[in-house]
TORDODREN-42900 format. One record per residue (C-alpha): residue number from 1; x, y, z. Coordinates in steps of 0.05 Angstrom, whole numbers, plus 5000, padded with zeros to 4 digits. Layout:
<atoms>
ATOM     k      X      Y      Z
ATOM   NUM      X      Y      Z
...
</atoms>
This chain:
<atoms>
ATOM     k      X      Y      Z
ATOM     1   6721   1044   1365
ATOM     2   6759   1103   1310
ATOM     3   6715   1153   1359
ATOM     4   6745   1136   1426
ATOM     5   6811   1129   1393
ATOM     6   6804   1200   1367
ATOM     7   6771   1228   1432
ATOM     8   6822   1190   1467
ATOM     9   6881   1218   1425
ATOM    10   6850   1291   1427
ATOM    11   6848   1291   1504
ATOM    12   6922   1265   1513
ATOM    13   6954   1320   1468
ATOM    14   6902   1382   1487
ATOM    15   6910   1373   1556
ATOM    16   6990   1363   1559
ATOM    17   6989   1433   1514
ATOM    18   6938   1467   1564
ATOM    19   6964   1450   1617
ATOM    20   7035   1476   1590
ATOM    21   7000   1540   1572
ATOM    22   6960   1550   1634
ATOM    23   7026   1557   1676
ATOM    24   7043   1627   1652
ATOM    25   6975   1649   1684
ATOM    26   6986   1618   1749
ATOM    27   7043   1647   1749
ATOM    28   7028   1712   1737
ATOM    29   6973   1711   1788
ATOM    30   7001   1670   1837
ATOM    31   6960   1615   1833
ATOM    32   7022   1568   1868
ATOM    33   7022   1518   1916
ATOM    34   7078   1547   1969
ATOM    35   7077   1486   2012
ATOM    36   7132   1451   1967
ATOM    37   7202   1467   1968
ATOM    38   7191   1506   1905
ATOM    39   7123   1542   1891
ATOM    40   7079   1499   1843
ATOM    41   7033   1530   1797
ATOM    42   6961   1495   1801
ATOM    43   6926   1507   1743
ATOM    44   6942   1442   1712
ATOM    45   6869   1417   1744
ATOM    46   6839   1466   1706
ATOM    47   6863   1426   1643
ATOM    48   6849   1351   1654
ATOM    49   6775   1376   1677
ATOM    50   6758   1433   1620
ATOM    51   6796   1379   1560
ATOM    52   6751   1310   1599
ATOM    53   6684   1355   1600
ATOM    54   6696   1380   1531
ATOM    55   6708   1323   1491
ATOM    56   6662   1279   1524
ATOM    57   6608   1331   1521
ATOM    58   6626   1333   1446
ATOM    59   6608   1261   1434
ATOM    60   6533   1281   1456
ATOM    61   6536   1343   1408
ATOM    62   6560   1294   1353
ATOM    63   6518   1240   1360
ATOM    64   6578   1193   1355
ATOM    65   6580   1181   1436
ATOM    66   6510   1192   1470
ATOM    67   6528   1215   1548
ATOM    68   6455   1190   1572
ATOM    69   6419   1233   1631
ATOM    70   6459   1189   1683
ATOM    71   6532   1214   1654
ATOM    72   6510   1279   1632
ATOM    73   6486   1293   1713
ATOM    74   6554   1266   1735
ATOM    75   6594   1303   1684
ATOM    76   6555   1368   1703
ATOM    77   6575   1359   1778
ATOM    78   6639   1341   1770
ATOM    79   6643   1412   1729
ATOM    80   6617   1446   1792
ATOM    81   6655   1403   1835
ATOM    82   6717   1416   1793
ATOM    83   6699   1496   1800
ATOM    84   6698   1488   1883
ATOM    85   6773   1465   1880
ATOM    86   6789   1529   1834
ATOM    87   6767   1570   1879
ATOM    88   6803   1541   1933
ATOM    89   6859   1541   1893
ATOM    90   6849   1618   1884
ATOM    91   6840   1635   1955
ATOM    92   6846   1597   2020
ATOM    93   6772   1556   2031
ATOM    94   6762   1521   2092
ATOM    95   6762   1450   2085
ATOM    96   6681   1433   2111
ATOM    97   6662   1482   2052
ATOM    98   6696   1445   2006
ATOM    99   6675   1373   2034
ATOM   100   6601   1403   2037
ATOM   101   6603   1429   1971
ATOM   102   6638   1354   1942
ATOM   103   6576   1317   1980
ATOM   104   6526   1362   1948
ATOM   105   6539   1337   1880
ATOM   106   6546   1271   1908
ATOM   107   6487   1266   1929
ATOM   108   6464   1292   1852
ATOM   109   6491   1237   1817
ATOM   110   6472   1171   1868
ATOM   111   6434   1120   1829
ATOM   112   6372   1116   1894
ATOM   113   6339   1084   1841
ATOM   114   6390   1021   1853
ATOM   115   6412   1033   1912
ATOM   116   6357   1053   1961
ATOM   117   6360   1113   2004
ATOM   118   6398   1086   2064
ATOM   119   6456   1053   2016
ATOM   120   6448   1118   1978
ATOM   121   6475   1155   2042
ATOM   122   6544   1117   2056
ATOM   123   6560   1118   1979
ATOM   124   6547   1193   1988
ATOM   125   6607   1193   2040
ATOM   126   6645   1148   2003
ATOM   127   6649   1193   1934
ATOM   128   6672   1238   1989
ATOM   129   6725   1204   2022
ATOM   130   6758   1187   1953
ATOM   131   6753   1253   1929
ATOM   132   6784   1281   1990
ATOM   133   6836   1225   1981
ATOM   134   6865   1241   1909
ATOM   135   6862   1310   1938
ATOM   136   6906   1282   1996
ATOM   137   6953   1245   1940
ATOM   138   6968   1310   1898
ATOM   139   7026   1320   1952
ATOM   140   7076   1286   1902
ATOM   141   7094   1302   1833
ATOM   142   7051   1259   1788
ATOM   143   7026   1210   1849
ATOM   144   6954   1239   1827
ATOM   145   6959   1230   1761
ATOM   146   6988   1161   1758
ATOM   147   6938   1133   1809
ATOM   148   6878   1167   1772
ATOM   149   6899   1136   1705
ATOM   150   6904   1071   1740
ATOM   151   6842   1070   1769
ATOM   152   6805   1100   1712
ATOM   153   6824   1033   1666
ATOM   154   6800   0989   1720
ATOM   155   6726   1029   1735
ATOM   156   6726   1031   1654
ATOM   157   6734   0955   1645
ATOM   158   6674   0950   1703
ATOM   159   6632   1000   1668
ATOM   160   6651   0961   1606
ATOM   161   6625   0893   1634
ATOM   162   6562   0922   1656
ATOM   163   6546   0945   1580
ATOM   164   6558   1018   1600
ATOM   165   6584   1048   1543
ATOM   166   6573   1112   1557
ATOM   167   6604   1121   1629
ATOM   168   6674   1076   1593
ATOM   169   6680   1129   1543
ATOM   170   6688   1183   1593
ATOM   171   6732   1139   1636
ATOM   172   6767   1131   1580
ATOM   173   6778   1200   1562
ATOM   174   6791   1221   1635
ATOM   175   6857   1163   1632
ATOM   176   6877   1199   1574
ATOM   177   6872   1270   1598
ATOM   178   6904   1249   1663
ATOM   179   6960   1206   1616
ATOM   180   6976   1274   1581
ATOM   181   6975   1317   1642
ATOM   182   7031   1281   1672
ATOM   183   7076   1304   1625
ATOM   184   7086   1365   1643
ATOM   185   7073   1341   1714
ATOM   186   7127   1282   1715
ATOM   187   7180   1307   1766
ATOM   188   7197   1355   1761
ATOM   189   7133   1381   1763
ATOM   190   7117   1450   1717
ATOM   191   7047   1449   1741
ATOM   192   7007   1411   1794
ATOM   193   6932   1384   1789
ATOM   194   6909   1424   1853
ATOM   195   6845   1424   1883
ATOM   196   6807   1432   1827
ATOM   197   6845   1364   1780
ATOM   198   6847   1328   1844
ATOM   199   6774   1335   1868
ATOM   200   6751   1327   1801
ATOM   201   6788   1262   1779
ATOM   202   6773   1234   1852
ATOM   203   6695   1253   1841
ATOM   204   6688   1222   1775
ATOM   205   6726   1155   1789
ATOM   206   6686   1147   1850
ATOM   207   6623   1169   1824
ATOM   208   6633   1123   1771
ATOM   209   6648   1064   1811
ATOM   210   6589   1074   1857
ATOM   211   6547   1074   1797
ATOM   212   6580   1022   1762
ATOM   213   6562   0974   1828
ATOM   214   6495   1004   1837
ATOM   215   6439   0949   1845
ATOM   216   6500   0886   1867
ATOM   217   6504   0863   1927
ATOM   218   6533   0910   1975
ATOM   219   6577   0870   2009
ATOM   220   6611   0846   1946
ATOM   221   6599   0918   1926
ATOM   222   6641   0945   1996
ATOM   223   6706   0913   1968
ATOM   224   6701   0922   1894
ATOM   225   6698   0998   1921
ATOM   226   6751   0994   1964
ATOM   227   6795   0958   1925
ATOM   228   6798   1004   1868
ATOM   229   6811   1069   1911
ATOM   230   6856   1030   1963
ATOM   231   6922   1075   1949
ATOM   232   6877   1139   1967
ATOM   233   6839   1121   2024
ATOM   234   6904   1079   2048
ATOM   235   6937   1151   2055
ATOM   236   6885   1185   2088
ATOM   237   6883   1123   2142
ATOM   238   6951   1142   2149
ATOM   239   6950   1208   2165
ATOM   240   6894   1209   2203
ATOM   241   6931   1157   2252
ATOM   242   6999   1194   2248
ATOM   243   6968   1257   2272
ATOM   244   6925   1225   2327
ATOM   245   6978   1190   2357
ATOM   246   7024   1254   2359
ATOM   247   6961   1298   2384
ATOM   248   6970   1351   2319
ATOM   249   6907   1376   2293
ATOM   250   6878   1329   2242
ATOM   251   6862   1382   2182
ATOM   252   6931   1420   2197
ATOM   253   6985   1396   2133
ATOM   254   7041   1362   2150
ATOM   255   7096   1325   2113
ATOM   256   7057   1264   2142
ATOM   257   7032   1229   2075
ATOM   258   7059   1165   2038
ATOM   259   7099   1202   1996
ATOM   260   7129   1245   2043
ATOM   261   7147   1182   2096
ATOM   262   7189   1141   2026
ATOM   263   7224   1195   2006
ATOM   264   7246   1204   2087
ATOM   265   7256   1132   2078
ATOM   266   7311   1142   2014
ATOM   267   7272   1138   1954
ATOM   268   7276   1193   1896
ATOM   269   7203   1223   1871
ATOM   270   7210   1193   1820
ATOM   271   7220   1123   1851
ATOM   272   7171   1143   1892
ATOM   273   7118   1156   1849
ATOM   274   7132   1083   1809
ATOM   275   7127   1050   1878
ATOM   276   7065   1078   1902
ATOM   277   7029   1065   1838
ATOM   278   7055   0991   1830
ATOM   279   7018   0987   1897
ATOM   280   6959   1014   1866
ATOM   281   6952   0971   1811
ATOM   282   6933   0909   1861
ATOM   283   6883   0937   1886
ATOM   284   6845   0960   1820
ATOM   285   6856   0895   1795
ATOM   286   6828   0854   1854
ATOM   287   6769   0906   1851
ATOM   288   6761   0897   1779
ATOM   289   6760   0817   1781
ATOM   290   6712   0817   1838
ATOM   291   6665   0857   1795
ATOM   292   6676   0804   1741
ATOM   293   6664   0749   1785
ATOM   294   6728   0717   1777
ATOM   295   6749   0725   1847
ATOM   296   6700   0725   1910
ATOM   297   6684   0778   1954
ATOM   298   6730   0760   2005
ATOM   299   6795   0779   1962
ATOM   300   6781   0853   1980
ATOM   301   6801   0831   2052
ATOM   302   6874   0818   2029
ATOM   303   6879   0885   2003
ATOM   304   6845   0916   2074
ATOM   305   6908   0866   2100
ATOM   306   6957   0896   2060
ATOM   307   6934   0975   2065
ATOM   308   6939   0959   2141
ATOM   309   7013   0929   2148
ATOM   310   7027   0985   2099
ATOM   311   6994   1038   2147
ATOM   312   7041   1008   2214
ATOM   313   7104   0997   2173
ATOM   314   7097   1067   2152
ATOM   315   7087   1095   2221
ATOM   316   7151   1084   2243
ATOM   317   7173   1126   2193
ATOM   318   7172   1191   2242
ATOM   319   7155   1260   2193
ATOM   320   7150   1309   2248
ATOM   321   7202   1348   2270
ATOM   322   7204   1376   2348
ATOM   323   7148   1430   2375
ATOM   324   7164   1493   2376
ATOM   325   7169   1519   2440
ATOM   326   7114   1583   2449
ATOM   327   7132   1645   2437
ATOM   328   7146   1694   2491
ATOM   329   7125   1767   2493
ATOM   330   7184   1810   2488
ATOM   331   7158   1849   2553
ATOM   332   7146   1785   2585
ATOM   333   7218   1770   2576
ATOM   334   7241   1840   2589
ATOM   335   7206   1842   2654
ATOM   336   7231   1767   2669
ATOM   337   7305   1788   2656
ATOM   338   7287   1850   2706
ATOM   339   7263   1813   2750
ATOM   340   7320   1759   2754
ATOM   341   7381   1814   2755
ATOM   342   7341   1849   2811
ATOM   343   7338   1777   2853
ATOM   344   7408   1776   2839
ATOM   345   7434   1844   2866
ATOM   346   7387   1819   2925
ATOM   347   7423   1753   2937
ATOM   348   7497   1791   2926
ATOM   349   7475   1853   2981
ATOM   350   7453   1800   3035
ATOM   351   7508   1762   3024
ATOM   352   7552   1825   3040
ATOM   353   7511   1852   3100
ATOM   354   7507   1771   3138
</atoms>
């Protein structure tokens, strides 16, 4: 218990002053996200994954925290993972490289043992998907960070129930790295999690989860799942419908995301960010007390129903502004202009001469 207060303590206060630090650098080296209305620095990731790796790993050097094989293999791709997203925060990656790389260490750190090679496969894609999706939330000052902390208590108190001490204690340290990277991240933002935070934290809470529910049933197991990434994948779902129905390239960014569609809607970030991860907290909790056995398996369906009336209230929330008409060659338009003055000289001299 005085360990994982410590670690706990240690991660809060060396991540909020790393990731303080680490700005000057991305700074200097222009490490920014330019898609806000102010450039972001990004290194903030680097942080919450360097402080969660180190003082986990340091419970295994001490003795006071054994990691076990299973946590140590996660915790080692989640590093790599983690190191994909810095590079695409360094330099533009394309996004199947960095969804190829992400299922690569999924498929490192599925239980097969528990799960069987052909539920091994979809929880492969789902470590995936929720990894994309906190990447997908880090369009929002602190909307990452407030989710991940959420969802890291509720995969903890899972891991907790199934006598998994060693996979709480990371959660646990994760919550608090996350916890003291939003204060320098609270609106408005000094630093932003960026691909490398985002992947990371997504990667670990799913990876976590999936272990957490390895050898349950996997119905039950579909909806404890779901229930404690709804927020993420609920936002994905989103844009992937917005940009289908207004025929825009799916992967192309857009102002499209839950976030994006309140604050159109009135709200300030910071209201914004408090709404989004009230809705949150619903989820983890129904996932967590289906896990518990205190609710059936069918409660994950009323979160599914709520993601959904979310998703179509939420359309109508238009975030695209009018195409831009194509561009037109200035010959092309010289020549057209030529072409049209000459017609109308024409049109003048007949006139004259009938």
């Amino acid at each position: 218990m005085l360990y994982g207060i410590t670690a706990a303590t240690t991660a809060l206060l060396v991540t909020a002053l790393l990731a303080a630090l680490l700005r000057l650098p991305a700074l200097r080296f222009g490490i920014l996200d330019r898609r806000r209305q102010r450039p972001l620095p990004l290194l903030g990731g680097v942080a919450v994954a360097l402080v969660t790796c180190l003082v986990a790993a340091a419970g295994e050097w001490t003795g006071y925290a054994r990691l076990g094989p299973e946590t140590m293999r996660l915790l080692v791709a989640a590093g790599a993972v983690a190191l994909l997203g810095l590079v695409a925060d360094v330099r533009r990656v394309k996004a199947r490289f960095l969804v190829g790389g992400t299922a690569v260490a999924a498929a490192c750190v599925v239980p097969y043992g528990d799960t069987g090679f052909w539920l091994g496969v979809p929880a492969v894609a789902w470590i995936v998907l929720v990894a994309v999706g906190f990447k997908a939330l880090d369009h929002a000052d602190a909307l990452a960070g407030t989710v991940g902390v959420l969802t890291a208590f509720g995969v903890g108190v899972c891991a907790a129930a199934e006598v998994m001490d060693e996979l709480a204690v990371l959660l646990s340290v994760l919550a608090a790295a996350l916890t003291g990277f939003l204060l320098p991240n609270w609106h408005p933002a000094r630093v932003g999690l960026g691909a490398t935070g985002s992947l990371f934290v997504g990667f670990v809470l799913a990876s976590s989860a999936v272990i957490t529910r390895a050898g349950h049933d996997p119905a039950a197991s579909a909806g404890v799942l779901y229930g404690l990434s709804a927020l993420a994948v609920t936002d994905l779902v989103l844009v992937a419908v917005s940009r289908r129905l207004a025929g825009r390239p799916l992967l192309r960014g857009a102002p499209d995301h839950l976030a994006h569609r309140l604050r159109r809607a009135g709200l300030t970030p910071q209201g914004t960010t408090v709404l989004l991860g009230a809705a949150a907290l619903p989820g983890v909790v129904v996932g967590v007390l289906v896990h518990l056995g205190r609710l059936g398996a069918t409660a994950a369906w009323w979160v599914g129903a709520g993601s959904a009336l979310v998703v179509l209230a939420l359309l109508h929330i238009k975030p695209y502004g009018p195409r831009r008409q194509p561009r037109v060659p200035v010959q092309d338009s010289v020549r057209a202009s030529r072409r049209m003055a000459s017609s109308q000289v024409g049109a003048q001299l007949r006139v004259r001469n009938g």
